[in-house]
PLY file of the C-alpha trace (Angstrom):
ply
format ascii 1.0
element vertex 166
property float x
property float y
property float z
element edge 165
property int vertex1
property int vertex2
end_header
-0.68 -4.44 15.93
-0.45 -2.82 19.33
0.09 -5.33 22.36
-3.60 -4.56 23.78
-4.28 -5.11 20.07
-3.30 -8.30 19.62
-5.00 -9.05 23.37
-8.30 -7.89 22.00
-7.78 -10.34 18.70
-6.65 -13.21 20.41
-8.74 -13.61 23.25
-12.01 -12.64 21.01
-10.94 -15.82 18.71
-10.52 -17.74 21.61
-14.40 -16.78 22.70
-15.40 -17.55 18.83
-16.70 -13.88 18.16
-16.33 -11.52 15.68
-15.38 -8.09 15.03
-18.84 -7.08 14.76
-20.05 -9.02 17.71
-17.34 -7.89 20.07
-18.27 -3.77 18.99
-22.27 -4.67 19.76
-21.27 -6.20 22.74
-19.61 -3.18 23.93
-22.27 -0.83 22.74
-21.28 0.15 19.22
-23.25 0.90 16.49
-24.01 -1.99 14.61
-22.90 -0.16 11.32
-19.50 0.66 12.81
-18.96 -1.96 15.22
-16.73 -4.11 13.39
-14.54 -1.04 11.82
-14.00 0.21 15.23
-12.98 -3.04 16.83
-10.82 -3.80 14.04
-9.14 -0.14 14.89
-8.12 -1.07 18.46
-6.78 -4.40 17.47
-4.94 -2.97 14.77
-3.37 -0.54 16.81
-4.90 3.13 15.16
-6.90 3.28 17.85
-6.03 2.77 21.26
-9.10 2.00 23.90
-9.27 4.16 26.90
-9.66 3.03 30.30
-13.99 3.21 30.12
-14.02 1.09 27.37
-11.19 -1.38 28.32
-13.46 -2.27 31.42
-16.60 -3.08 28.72
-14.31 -4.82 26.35
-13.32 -7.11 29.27
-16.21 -7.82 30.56
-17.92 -8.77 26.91
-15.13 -10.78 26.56
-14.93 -12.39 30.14
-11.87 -11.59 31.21
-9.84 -9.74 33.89
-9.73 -6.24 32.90
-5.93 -6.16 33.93
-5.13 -9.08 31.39
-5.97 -6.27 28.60
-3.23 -3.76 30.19
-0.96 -2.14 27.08
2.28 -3.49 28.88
5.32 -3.08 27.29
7.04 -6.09 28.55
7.15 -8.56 25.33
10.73 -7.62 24.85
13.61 -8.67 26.38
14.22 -5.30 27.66
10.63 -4.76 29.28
11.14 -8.08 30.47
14.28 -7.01 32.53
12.22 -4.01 33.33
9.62 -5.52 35.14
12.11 -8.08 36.78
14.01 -5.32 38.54
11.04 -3.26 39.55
9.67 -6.48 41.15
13.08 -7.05 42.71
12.42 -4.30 45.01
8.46 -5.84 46.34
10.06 -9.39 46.39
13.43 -10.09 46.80
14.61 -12.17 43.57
17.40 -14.56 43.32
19.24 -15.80 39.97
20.29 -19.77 40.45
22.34 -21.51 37.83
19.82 -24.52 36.72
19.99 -27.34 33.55
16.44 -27.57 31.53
15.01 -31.55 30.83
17.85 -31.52 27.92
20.79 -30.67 30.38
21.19 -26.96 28.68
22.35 -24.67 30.97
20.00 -22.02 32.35
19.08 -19.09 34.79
16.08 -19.74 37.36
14.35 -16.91 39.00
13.57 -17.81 42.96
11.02 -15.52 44.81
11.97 -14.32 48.18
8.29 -14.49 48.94
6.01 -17.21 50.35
3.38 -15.27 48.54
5.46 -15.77 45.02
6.11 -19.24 45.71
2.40 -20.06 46.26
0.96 -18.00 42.88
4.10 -19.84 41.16
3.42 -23.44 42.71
-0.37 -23.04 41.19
0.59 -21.71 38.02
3.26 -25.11 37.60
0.35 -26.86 38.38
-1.56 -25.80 35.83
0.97 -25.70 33.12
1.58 -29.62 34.21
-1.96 -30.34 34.23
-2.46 -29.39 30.77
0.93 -31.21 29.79
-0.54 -34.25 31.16
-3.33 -33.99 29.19
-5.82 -33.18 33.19
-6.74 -29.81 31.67
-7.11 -28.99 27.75
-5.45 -25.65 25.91
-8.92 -23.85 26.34
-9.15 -24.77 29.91
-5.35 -23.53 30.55
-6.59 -20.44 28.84
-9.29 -19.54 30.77
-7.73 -19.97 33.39
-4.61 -17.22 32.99
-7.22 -15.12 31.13
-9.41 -14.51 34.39
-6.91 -14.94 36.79
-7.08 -14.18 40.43
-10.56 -15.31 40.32
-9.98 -18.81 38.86
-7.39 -19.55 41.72
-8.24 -21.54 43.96
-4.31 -22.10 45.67
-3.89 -25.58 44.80
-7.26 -27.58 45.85
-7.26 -25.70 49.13
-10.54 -23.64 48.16
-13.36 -23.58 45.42
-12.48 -20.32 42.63
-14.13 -17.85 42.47
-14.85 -18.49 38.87
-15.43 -21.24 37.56
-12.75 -21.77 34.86
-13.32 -25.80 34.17
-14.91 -27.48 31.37
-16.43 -29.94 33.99
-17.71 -32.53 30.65
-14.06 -32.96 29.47
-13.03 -33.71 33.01
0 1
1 2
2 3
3 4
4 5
5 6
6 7
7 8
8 9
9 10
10 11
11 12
12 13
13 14
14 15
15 16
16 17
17 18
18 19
19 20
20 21
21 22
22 23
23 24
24 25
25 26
26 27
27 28
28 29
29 30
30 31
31 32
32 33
33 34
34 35
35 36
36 37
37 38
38 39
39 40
40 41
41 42
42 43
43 44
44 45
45 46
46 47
47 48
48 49
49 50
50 51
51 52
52 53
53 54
54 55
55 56
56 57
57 58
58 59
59 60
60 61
61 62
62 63
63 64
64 65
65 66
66 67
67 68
68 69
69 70
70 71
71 72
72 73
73 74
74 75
75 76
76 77
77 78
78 79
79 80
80 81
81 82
82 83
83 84
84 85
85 86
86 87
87 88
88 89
89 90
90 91
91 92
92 93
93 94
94 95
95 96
96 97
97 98
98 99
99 100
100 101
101 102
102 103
103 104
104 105
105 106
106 107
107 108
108 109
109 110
110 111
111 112
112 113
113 114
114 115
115 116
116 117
117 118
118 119
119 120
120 121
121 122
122 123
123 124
124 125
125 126
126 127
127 128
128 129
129 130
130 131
131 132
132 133
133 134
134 135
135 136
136 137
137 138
138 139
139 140
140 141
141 142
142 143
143 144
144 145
145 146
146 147
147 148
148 149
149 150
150 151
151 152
152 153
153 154
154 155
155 156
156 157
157 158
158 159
159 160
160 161
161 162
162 163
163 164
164 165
């Protein structure tokens, strides 16, 4: 399964459709629709740019969520890290987890950083504190930038909230 693949196949079981669903939602034939949806997310077929924007939008997402980065590895990882060393300054501090194992931090020479990062630790305690379910947490990486809304200071854009299970 290609990485955009497995994007497409996750986040269309997240929104409870099908193959078939997704492909008539995008415009497909409704004989075809679930053979060519289950192409992309295998990987023999790779979506171009045109219908990356549709597929996003019938699924509800940020079209840049469904980028095909290659930066699952360890290596890509690293990749990415240096490239975004050069936009904002990154330093390596020795830190211990909640267990006392040793481990590397990565500290953003960037107010900018620090405030996406302080909201994104806020969500990911949220939803370990039981504030915000899985599904919420979800949907709220999945349409990121427009479900920010920078720590309580302003409403989001989107509305990313199941506001009954709050």
């Amino acid at each position: 399964m290609s990485i955009i693949g497995d994007k497409i196949h996750r986040i269309r079981d997240f929104r409870g459709m099908t193959q078939k669903q997704l492909g008539m939602a995008v415009g497909f034939d409704e004989k075809s629709a679930d053979v060519r949806i289950a192409q992309y997310e295998s990987g023999t077929r790779t979506p171009k740019q045109a219908l990356v924007e549709l597929l996003a939008e019938a699924l509800d997402v940020n079209p840049r969520f469904l980028a095909d980065d290659e930066i699952l590895g360890a290596e890509g990882v690293m990749m990415m890290l240096f490239e975004l060393d050069e936009h904002y300054p990154i330093s390596i501090e020795d830190c211990e987890d909640e267990d006392g194992n040793r481990r590397k931090g990565i500290v953003f020479g960037s107010i900018l950083m620090t405030d996406l990062l302080s909201e994104w630790q806020r969500r990911k305690k949220d939803l370990a504190d039981g504030k915000i379910s899985k599904a919420e947490y979800t949907e709220w990486k999945l349409n990121w930038p427009k479900t920010t809304d920078d720590c309580g200071k302003h409403e989001p854009a989107k509305e990313w909230r199941n506001l009954k299970a709050t």
